[in-house]
C-alpha positions as a LaTeX table, in Angstrom:
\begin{tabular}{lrrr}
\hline
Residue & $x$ (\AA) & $y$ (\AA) & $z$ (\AA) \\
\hline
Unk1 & 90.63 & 76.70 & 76.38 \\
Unk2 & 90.21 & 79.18 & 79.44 \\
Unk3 & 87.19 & 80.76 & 80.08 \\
Unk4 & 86.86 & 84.42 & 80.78 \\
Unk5 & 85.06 & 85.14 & 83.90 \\
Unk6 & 83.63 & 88.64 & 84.96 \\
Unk7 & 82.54 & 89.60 & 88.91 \\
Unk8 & 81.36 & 92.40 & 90.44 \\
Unk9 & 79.86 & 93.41 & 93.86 \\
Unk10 & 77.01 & 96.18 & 92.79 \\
Unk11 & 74.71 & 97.59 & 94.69 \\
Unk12 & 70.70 & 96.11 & 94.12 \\
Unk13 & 70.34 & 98.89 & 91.44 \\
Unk14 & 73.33 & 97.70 & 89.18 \\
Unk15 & 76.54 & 99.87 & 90.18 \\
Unk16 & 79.72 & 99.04 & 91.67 \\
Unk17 & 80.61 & 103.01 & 92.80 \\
Unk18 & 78.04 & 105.61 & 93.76 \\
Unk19 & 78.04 & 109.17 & 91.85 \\
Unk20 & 80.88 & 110.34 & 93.96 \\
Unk21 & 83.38 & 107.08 & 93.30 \\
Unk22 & 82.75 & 105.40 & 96.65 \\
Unk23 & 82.43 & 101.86 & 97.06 \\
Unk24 & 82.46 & 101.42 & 101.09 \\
Unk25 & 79.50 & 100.11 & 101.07 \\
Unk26 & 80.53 & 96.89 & 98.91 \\
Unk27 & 83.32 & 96.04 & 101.23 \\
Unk28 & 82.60 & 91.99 & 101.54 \\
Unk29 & 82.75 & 90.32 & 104.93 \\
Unk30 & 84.32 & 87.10 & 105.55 \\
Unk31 & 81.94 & 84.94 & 104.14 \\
Unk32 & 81.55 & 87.02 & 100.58 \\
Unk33 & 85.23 & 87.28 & 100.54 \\
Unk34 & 85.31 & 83.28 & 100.83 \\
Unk35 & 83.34 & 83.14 & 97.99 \\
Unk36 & 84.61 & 85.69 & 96.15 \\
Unk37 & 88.07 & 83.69 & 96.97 \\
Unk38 & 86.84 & 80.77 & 95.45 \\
Unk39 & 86.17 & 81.89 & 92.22 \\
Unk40 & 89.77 & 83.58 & 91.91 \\
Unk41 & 91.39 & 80.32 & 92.72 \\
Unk42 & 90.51 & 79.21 & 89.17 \\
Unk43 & 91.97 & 82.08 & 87.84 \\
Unk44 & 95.92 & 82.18 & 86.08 \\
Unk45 & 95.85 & 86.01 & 84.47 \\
Unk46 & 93.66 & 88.99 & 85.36 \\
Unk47 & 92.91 & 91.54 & 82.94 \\
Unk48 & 92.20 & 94.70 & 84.33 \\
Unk49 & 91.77 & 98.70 & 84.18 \\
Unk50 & 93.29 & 101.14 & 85.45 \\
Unk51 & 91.37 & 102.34 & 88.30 \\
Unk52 & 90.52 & 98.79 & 89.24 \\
Unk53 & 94.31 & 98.01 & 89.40 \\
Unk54 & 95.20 & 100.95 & 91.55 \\
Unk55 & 92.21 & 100.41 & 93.86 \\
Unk56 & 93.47 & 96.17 & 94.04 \\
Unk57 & 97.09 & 97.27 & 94.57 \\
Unk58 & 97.57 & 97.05 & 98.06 \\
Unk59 & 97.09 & 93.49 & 98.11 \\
Unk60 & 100.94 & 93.20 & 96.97 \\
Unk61 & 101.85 & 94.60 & 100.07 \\
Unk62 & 103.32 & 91.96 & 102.90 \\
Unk63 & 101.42 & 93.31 & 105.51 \\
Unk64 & 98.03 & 91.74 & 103.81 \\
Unk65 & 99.48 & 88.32 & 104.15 \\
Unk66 & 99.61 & 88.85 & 108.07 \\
Unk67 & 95.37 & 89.82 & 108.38 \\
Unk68 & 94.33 & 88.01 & 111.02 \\
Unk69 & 90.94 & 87.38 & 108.73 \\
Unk70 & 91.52 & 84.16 & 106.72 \\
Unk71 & 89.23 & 84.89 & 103.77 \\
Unk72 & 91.83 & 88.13 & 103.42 \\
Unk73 & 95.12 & 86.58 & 103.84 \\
Unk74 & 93.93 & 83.99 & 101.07 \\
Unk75 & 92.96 & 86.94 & 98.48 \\
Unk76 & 96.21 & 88.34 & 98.72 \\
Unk77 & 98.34 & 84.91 & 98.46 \\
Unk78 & 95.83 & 84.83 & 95.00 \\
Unk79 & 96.50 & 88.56 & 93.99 \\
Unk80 & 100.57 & 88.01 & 94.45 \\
Unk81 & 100.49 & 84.95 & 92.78 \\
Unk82 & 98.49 & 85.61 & 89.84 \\
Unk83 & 99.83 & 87.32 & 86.51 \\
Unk84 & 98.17 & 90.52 & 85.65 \\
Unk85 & 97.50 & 92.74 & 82.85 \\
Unk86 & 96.85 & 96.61 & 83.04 \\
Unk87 & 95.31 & 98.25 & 80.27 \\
Unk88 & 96.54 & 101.88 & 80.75 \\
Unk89 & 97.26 & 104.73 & 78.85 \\
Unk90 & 98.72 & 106.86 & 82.00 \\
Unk91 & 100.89 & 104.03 & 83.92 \\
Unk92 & 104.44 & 104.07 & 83.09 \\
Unk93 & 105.15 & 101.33 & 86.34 \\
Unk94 & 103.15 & 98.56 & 88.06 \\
Unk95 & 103.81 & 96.28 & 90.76 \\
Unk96 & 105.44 & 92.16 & 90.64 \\
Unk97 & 103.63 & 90.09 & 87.90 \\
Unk98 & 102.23 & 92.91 & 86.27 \\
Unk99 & 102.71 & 94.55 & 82.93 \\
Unk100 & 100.69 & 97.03 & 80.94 \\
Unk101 & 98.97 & 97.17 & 77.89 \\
Unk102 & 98.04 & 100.64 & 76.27 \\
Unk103 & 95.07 & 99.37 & 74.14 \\
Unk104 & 92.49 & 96.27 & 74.81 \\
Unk105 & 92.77 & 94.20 & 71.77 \\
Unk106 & 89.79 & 91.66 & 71.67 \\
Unk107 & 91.92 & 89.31 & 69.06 \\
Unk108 & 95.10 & 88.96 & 71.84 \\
Unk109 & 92.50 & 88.50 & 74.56 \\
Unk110 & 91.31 & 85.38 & 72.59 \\
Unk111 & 94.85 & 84.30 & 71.72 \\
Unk112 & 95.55 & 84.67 & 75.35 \\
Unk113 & 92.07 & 82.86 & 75.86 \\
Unk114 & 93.18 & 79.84 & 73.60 \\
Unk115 & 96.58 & 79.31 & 74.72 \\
Unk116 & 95.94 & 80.05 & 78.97 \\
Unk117 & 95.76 & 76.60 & 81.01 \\
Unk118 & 93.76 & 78.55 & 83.53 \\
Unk119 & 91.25 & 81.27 & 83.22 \\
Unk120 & 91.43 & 84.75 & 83.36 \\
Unk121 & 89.20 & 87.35 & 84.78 \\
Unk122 & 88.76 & 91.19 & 83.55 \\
Unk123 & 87.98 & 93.24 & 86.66 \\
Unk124 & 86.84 & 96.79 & 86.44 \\
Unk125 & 83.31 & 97.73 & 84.52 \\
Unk126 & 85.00 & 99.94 & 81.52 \\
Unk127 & 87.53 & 96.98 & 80.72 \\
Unk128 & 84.53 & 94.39 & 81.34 \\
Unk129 & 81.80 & 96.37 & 79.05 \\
Unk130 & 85.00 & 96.04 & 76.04 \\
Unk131 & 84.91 & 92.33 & 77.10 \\
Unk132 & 81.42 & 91.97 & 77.26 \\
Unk133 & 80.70 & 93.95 & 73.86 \\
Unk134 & 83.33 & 92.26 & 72.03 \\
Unk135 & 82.08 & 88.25 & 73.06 \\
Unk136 & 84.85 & 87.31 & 75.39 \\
Unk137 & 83.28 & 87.22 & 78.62 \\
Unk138 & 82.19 & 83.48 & 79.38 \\
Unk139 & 80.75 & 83.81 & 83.10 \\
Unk140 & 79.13 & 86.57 & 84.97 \\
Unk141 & 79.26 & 86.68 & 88.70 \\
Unk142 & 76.94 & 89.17 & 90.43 \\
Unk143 & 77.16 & 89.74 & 93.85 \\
Unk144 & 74.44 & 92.33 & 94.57 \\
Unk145 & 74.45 & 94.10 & 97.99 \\
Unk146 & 71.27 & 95.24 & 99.69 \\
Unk147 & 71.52 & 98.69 & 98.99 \\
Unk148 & 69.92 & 101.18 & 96.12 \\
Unk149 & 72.38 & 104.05 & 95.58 \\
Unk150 & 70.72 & 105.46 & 92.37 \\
Unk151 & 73.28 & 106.29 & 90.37 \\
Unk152 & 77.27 & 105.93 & 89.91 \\
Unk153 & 79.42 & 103.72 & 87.42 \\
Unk154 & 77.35 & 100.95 & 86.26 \\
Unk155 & 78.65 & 96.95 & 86.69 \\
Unk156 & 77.02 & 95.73 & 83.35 \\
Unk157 & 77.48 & 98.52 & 80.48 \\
Unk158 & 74.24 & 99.95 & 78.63 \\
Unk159 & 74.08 & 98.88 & 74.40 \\
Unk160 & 75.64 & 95.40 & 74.97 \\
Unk161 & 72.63 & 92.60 & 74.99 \\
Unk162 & 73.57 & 88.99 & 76.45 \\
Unk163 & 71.19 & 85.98 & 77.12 \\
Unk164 & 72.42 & 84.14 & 80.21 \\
Unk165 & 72.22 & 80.67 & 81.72 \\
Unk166 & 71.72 & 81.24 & 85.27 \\
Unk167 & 74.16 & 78.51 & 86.80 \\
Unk168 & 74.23 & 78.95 & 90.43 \\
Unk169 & 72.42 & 81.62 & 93.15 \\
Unk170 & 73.08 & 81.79 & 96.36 \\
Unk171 & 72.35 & 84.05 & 99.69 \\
Unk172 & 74.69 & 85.37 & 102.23 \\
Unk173 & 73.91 & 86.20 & 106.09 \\
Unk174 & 74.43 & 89.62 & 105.25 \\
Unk175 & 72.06 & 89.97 & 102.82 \\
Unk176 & 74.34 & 89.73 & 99.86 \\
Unk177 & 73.06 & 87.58 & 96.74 \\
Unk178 & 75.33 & 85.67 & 94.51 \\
Unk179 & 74.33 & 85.29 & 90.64 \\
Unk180 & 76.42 & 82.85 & 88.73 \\
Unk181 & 75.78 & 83.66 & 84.71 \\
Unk182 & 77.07 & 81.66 & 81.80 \\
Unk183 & 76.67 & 83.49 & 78.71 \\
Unk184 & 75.06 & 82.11 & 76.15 \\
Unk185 & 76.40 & 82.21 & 72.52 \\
\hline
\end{tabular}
């Protein structure tokens, strides 16, 4: 069975965009993006919102493959080569190995769950709070940048209570810290 596998980069106070939608300051550097790489190599099928798709995008585009940064041209050989699904209402056309949903249906996610041979990951924090709240997320990876921007869209959603195993931490030069969850049922 494939696991389910949430990440964010938030800022220390918990959100992944400040009041205003920006994200700049989350932008990973070579050696997040590694890591960050390495965790999407496991992954067959991303599930993910709207806004997260449309933001993520750009990595279909041939001109990522030919970033002189090697951490970047890797994520986009991942994004093009792994299946996605958009939950959108608004969409009516997405990109190569893409197709939309209209509603997140917990039951097909653990269908999709039980018959995957590799594991999926739900990026964006509104699809990720329906994954969290409805038991489907089976790891959490945090990567929490050293900066408090006090408000903004939140990476872990309020009224949804989880116990974790911490599995893994780990520091980066730039003063990123990785937090490797399992959730605990």
């Amino acid at each position: 069975m494939a696991e389910l596998i949430y990440a964010a980069i938030a800022s220390l106070d918990g959100y992944v965009a400040d009041v205003d939608g920006k994200f700049e300051w989350s932008a990973p550097d070579e050696q997040v993006h590694a890591a960050v790489n390495e965790i999407e190599r496991e992954v067959g099928t991303q599930l993910l919102g709207r806004r997260m798709y449309e933001v993520l995008a750009v990595w279909d585009s041939p001109e990522m493959l030919s970033d002189s940064s090697p951490a970047i041209r890797e994520f986009a050989e991942l994004w093009q080569a792994t299946d996605k699904i958009v939950y959108s209402r608004a969409l009516e056309s997405v990109g190569p190995r893409t197709r939309i949903e209209r509603e997140f249906e917990p039951d097909s996610v653990r269908e999709l769950k039980q018959s995957a041979e590799r594991d999926l990951s739900v990026g964006g924090p509104e699809l990720a709070a329906q994954a969290l709240a409805a038991g489907l997320v089976d790891q959490c990876h945090l990567f929490l940048s050293p900066i408090v921007i006090g408000g903004g869209t939140r990476a872990l959603p309020d009224g949804v209570r989880l116990e974790l195993e911490l599995l893994d931490e780990r520091r980066f030069d730039n003063g990123v810290v990785h937090l490797h969850y399992r959730t605990r049922t």
